[in-house]
C-alpha positions as CSV (number, residue, x, y, z in Angstrom):
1,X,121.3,100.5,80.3
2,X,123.8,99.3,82.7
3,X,121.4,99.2,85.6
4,X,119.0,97.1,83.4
5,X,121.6,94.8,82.6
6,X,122.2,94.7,85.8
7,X,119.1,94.3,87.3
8,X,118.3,91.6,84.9
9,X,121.3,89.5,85.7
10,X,120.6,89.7,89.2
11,X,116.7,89.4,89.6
12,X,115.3,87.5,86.6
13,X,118.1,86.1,84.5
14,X,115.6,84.1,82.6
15,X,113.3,86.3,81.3
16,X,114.2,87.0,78.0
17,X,114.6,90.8,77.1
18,X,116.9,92.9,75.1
19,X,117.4,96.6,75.8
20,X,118.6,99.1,73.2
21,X,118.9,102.7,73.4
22,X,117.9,104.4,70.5
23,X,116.1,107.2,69.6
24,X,112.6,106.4,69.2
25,X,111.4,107.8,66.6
26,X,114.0,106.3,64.4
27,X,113.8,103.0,65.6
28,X,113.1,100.2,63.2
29,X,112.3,96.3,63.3
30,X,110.8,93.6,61.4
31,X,109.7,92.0,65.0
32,X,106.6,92.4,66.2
33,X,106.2,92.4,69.9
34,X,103.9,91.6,72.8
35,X,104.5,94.5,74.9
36,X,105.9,98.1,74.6
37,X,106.7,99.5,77.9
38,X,107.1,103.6,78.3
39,X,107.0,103.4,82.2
40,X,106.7,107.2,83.2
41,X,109.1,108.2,79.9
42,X,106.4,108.9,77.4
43,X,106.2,112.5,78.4
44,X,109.6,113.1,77.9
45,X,109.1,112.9,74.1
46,X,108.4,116.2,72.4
47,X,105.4,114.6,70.3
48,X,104.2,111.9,72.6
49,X,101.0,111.2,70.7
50,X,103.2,110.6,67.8
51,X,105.6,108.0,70.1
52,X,102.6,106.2,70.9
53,X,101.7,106.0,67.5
54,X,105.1,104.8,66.3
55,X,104.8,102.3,69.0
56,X,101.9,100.7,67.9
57,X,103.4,99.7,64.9
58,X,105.8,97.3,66.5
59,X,103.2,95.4,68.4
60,X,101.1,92.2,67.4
61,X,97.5,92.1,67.0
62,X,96.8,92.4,70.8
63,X,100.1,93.9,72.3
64,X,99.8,95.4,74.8
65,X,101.3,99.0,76.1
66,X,102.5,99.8,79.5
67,X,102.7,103.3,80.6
68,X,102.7,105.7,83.5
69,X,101.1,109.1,83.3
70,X,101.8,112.3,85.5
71,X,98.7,114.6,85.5
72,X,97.6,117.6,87.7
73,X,94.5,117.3,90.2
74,X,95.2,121.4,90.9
75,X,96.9,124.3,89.2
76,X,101.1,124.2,89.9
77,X,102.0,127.8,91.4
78,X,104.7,129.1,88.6
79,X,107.3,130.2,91.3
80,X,106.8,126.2,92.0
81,X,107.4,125.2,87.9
82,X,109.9,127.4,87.8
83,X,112.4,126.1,90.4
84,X,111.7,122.4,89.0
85,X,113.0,123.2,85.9
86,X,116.3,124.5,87.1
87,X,115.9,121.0,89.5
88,X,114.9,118.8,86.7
89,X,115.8,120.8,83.9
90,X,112.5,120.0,82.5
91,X,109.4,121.1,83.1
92,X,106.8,119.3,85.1
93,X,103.6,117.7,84.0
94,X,101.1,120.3,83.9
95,X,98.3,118.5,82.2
96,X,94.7,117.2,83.7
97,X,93.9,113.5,84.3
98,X,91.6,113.4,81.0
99,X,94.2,115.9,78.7
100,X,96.8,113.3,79.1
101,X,94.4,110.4,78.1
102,X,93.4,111.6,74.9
103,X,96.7,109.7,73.3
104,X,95.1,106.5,74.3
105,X,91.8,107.2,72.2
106,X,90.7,104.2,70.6
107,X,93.2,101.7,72.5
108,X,91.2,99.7,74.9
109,X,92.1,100.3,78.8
110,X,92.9,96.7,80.1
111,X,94.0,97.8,83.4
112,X,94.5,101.1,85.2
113,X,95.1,102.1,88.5
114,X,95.3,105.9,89.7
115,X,97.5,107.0,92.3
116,X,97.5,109.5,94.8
117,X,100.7,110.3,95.7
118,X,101.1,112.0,99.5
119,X,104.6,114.0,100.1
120,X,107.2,111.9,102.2
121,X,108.7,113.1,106.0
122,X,112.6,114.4,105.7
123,X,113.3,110.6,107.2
124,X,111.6,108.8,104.7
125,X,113.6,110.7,101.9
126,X,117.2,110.7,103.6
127,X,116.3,106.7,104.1
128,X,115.2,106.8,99.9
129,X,118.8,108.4,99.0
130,X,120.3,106.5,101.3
131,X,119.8,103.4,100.1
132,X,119.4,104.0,96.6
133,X,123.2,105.7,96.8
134,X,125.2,102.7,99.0
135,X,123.1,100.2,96.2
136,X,124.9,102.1,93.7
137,X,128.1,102.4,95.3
138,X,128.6,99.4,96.0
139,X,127.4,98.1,92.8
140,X,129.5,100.4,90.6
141,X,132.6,100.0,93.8
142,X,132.4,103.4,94.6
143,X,134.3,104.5,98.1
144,X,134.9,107.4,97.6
145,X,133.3,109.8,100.4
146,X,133.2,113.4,98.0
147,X,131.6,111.3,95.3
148,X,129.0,109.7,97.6
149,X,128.2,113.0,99.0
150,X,127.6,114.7,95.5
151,X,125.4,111.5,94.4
152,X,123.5,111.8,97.5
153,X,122.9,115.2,97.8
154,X,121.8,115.4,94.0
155,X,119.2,112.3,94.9
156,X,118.0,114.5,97.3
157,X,117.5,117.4,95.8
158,X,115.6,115.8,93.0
159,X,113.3,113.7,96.0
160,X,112.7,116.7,98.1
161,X,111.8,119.0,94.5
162,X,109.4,116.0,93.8
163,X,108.1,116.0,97.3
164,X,107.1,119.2,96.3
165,X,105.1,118.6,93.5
166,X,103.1,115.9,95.0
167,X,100.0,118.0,96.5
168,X,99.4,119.1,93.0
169,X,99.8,115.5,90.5
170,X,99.1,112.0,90.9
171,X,99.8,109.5,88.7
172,X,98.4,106.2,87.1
173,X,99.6,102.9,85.8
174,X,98.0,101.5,82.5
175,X,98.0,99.2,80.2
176,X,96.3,99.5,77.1
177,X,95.8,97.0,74.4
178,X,96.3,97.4,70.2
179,X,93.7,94.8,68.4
180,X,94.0,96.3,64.6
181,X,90.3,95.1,64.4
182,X,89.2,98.5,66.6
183,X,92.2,100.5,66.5
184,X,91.5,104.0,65.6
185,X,87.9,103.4,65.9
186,X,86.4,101.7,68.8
187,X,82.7,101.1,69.1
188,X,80.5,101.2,72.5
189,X,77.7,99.9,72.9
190,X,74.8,101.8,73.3
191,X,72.1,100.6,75.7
Protein backbone atom coordinates (compact mmCIF):
# COMPACT_ATOMS: atom_id res chain seq x y z
CA UNK A 1 0.00 0.00 0.00
CA UNK A 2 3.06 2.08 0.37
CA UNK A 3 3.95 2.02 -3.27
CA UNK A 4 0.33 3.13 -4.11
CA UNK A 5 0.53 5.85 -1.87
CA UNK A 6 3.39 6.53 -3.27
CA UNK A 7 2.66 6.41 -6.64
CA UNK A 8 -0.35 8.44 -6.21
CA UNK A 9 1.49 11.29 -4.58
CA UNK A 10 3.79 11.43 -7.23
CA UNK A 11 1.84 10.81 -10.54
CA UNK A 12 -1.78 11.81 -10.00
CA UNK A 13 -2.16 13.64 -6.78
CA UNK A 14 -5.64 14.58 -7.82
CA UNK A 15 -7.35 11.73 -8.60
CA UNK A 16 -9.25 10.92 -5.72
CA UNK A 17 -8.74 7.21 -4.43
CA UNK A 18 -8.45 5.55 -1.18
CA UNK A 19 -6.63 2.15 -0.74
CA UNK A 20 -7.39 -0.27 2.04
CA UNK A 21 -6.16 -3.58 2.55
CA UNK A 22 -8.56 -5.95 3.80
CA UNK A 23 -9.54 -9.15 3.29
CA UNK A 24 -12.04 -9.27 0.59
CA UNK A 25 -14.44 -11.30 1.43
CA UNK A 26 -15.04 -9.49 4.62
CA UNK A 27 -15.04 -6.23 3.32
CA UNK A 28 -18.07 -4.05 3.90
CA UNK A 29 -19.45 -0.45 2.77
CA UNK A 30 -22.47 1.42 2.45
CA UNK A 31 -20.67 3.21 -0.79
CA UNK A 32 -21.40 2.18 -3.90
CA UNK A 33 -18.68 2.61 -6.47
CA UNK A 34 -18.05 3.22 -10.15
CA UNK A 35 -15.23 0.83 -10.54
CA UNK A 36 -13.82 -2.26 -8.90
CA UNK A 37 -10.42 -3.02 -10.12
CA UNK A 38 -8.78 -6.72 -9.59
CA UNK A 39 -5.83 -6.03 -11.99
CA UNK A 40 -4.28 -9.64 -12.40
CA UNK A 41 -5.24 -10.47 -8.40
CA UNK A 42 -8.54 -12.13 -8.89
CA UNK A 43 -6.90 -15.50 -9.23
CA UNK A 44 -5.21 -15.27 -6.18
CA UNK A 45 -8.50 -15.73 -4.32
CA UNK A 46 -9.40 -19.27 -3.46
CA UNK A 47 -13.17 -18.84 -4.72
CA UNK A 48 -12.74 -16.21 -7.39
CA UNK A 49 -16.17 -16.58 -8.81
CA UNK A 50 -17.40 -15.86 -5.36
CA UNK A 51 -14.94 -12.48 -5.20
CA UNK A 52 -16.43 -11.34 -8.31
CA UNK A 53 -19.68 -11.83 -6.92
CA UNK A 54 -18.97 -9.99 -3.69
CA UNK A 55 -17.63 -7.35 -5.83
CA UNK A 56 -20.61 -6.64 -7.62
CA UNK A 57 -22.39 -5.82 -4.77
CA UNK A 58 -20.38 -2.62 -4.12
CA UNK A 59 -20.86 -1.17 -7.53
CA UNK A 60 -23.64 1.18 -8.91
CA UNK A 61 -26.02 0.31 -11.57
CA UNK A 62 -23.39 0.42 -14.39
CA UNK A 63 -19.97 -0.07 -12.52
CA UNK A 64 -17.80 -1.16 -14.15
CA UNK A 65 -14.94 -4.11 -13.29
CA UNK A 66 -11.43 -4.08 -14.33
CA UNK A 67 -9.60 -7.29 -14.44
CA UNK A 68 -6.69 -9.22 -15.91
CA UNK A 69 -6.85 -12.90 -16.68
CA UNK A 70 -3.86 -15.45 -17.04
CA UNK A 71 -5.10 -18.41 -19.18
CA UNK A 72 -3.19 -21.31 -21.03
CA UNK A 73 -3.06 -21.45 -25.01
CA UNK A 74 -1.11 -25.13 -24.47
CA UNK A 75 -0.68 -27.67 -21.76
CA UNK A 76 2.20 -26.43 -18.82
CA UNK A 77 4.81 -29.50 -18.62
CA UNK A 78 4.49 -30.41 -14.67
CA UNK A 79 8.36 -30.47 -14.10
CA UNK A 80 7.64 -26.64 -15.42
CA UNK A 81 4.48 -26.08 -12.59
CA UNK A 82 6.40 -27.62 -10.37
CA UNK A 83 9.53 -25.42 -10.10
CA UNK A 84 7.07 -22.22 -10.28
CA UNK A 85 5.54 -23.09 -7.19
CA UNK A 86 8.71 -23.35 -5.25
CA UNK A 87 9.46 -19.77 -7.43
CA UNK A 88 6.12 -18.23 -6.71
CA UNK A 89 4.95 -20.31 -4.12
CA UNK A 90 1.77 -20.60 -5.95
CA UNK A 91 0.81 -22.29 -8.63
CA UNK A 92 0.38 -21.01 -12.06
CA UNK A 93 -2.68 -20.37 -14.07
CA UNK A 94 -3.50 -23.51 -15.69
CA UNK A 95 -6.93 -22.72 -17.07
CA UNK A 96 -8.05 -22.21 -21.00
CA UNK A 97 -9.03 -18.78 -22.35
CA UNK A 98 -12.90 -19.69 -22.24
CA UNK A 99 -12.60 -21.75 -18.41
CA UNK A 100 -11.48 -18.57 -16.97
CA UNK A 101 -14.37 -16.45 -18.60
CA UNK A 102 -17.10 -18.33 -17.28
CA UNK A 103 -16.99 -15.94 -14.00
CA UNK A 104 -17.96 -13.13 -16.22
CA UNK A 105 -21.34 -14.88 -17.41
CA UNK A 106 -23.89 -12.46 -17.66
CA UNK A 107 -21.73 -9.22 -17.17
CA UNK A 108 -21.41 -7.39 -20.41
CA UNK A 109 -17.76 -7.25 -21.97
CA UNK A 110 -17.20 -3.46 -22.54
CA UNK A 111 -13.77 -3.79 -23.62
CA UNK A 112 -11.22 -6.60 -23.93
CA UNK A 113 -7.97 -6.90 -25.37
CA UNK A 114 -5.91 -10.40 -25.46
CA UNK A 115 -2.38 -10.55 -25.17
CA UNK A 116 0.24 -12.56 -26.43
CA UNK A 117 2.90 -12.47 -24.34
CA UNK A 118 6.60 -13.42 -26.18
CA UNK A 119 9.57 -14.41 -23.57
CA UNK A 120 12.07 -11.46 -23.00
CA UNK A 121 16.19 -11.73 -24.03
CA UNK A 122 18.56 -12.06 -20.67
CA UNK A 123 19.11 -8.08 -21.43
CA UNK A 124 15.83 -7.09 -21.46
CA UNK A 125 15.16 -8.76 -17.97
CA UNK A 126 18.58 -7.60 -16.19
CA UNK A 127 17.40 -3.95 -17.63
CA UNK A 128 13.56 -4.90 -15.99
CA UNK A 129 15.24 -5.62 -12.39
CA UNK A 130 17.44 -3.12 -12.82
CA UNK A 131 15.43 -0.41 -12.83
CA UNK A 132 12.62 -1.62 -10.93
CA UNK A 133 15.41 -2.23 -7.94
CA UNK A 134 17.49 1.42 -8.07
CA UNK A 135 13.48 2.92 -8.26
CA UNK A 136 12.98 1.23 -5.13
CA UNK A 137 16.19 1.91 -3.53
CA UNK A 138 16.21 5.03 -3.98
CA UNK A 139 12.67 5.54 -3.07
CA UNK A 140 12.73 3.52 0.17
CA UNK A 141 16.86 5.18 0.61
CA UNK A 142 18.28 1.93 0.35
CA UNK A 143 22.36 1.82 -0.09
CA UNK A 144 23.07 -0.91 0.95
CA UNK A 145 25.00 -3.17 -1.67
CA UNK A 146 23.97 -6.94 0.14
CA UNK A 147 20.38 -5.76 0.25
CA UNK A 148 20.32 -4.53 -3.38
CA UNK A 149 21.85 -7.76 -4.50
CA UNK A 150 19.12 -9.95 -2.62
CA UNK A 151 16.25 -7.61 -4.03
CA UNK A 152 17.67 -7.98 -7.42
CA UNK A 153 18.42 -11.32 -7.61
CA UNK A 154 14.89 -12.33 -6.17
CA UNK A 155 13.33 -9.80 -9.14
CA UNK A 156 15.14 -11.95 -11.24
CA UNK A 157 14.38 -15.00 -10.46
CA UNK A 158 10.74 -14.37 -10.38
CA UNK A 159 11.19 -12.51 -14.28
CA UNK A 160 13.27 -15.24 -15.65
CA UNK A 161 10.52 -18.14 -13.95
CA UNK A 162 7.82 -15.98 -15.67
CA UNK A 163 9.83 -15.89 -18.87
CA UNK A 164 9.33 -19.32 -18.67
CA UNK A 165 5.84 -19.61 -18.58
CA UNK A 166 5.16 -17.30 -21.40
CA UNK A 167 5.12 -19.92 -24.46
CA UNK A 168 2.33 -21.58 -22.74
CA UNK A 169 -0.34 -18.39 -21.27
CA UNK A 170 -1.33 -15.14 -22.50
CA UNK A 171 -3.31 -12.87 -20.92
CA UNK A 172 -6.15 -10.23 -21.44
CA UNK A 173 -7.32 -6.94 -20.10
CA UNK A 174 -11.21 -6.48 -19.49
CA UNK A 175 -13.54 -4.53 -18.36
CA UNK A 176 -16.93 -5.70 -17.78
CA UNK A 177 -19.95 -3.82 -16.78
CA UNK A 178 -22.79 -4.54 -13.81
CA UNK A 179 -26.37 -3.02 -15.13
CA UNK A 180 -28.81 -4.86 -12.30
CA UNK A 181 -31.39 -4.68 -15.31
CA UNK A 182 -29.38 -7.95 -17.03
CA UNK A 183 -27.22 -9.07 -14.42
CA UNK A 184 -27.45 -12.72 -14.00
CA UNK A 185 -29.44 -13.05 -17.10
CA UNK A 186 -28.48 -11.44 -20.25
CA UNK A 187 -30.43 -11.72 -23.44
CA UNK A 188 -28.97 -11.91 -27.19
CA UNK A 189 -30.67 -11.29 -29.78
CA UNK A 190 -31.52 -13.74 -32.06
CA UNK A 191 -31.50 -12.95 -35.80
Amino acid sequence: MKAANYNKKMYAPKIKIKYMHQDGYKFKSNDKFTHVIFGAALRFFPDPELMLKKALTFLRDDGNILSTEFYTVKPIPKNLITKAQKVFNITPTEVPYKEVMKIYKGLEVVYEERNIIVQETADELAHYCTSTIDRACKMLKIDDKKVYKSMYDRLYKIKEMSNLLRPYQNYNVLVTRYRKSIYPNRFIELF
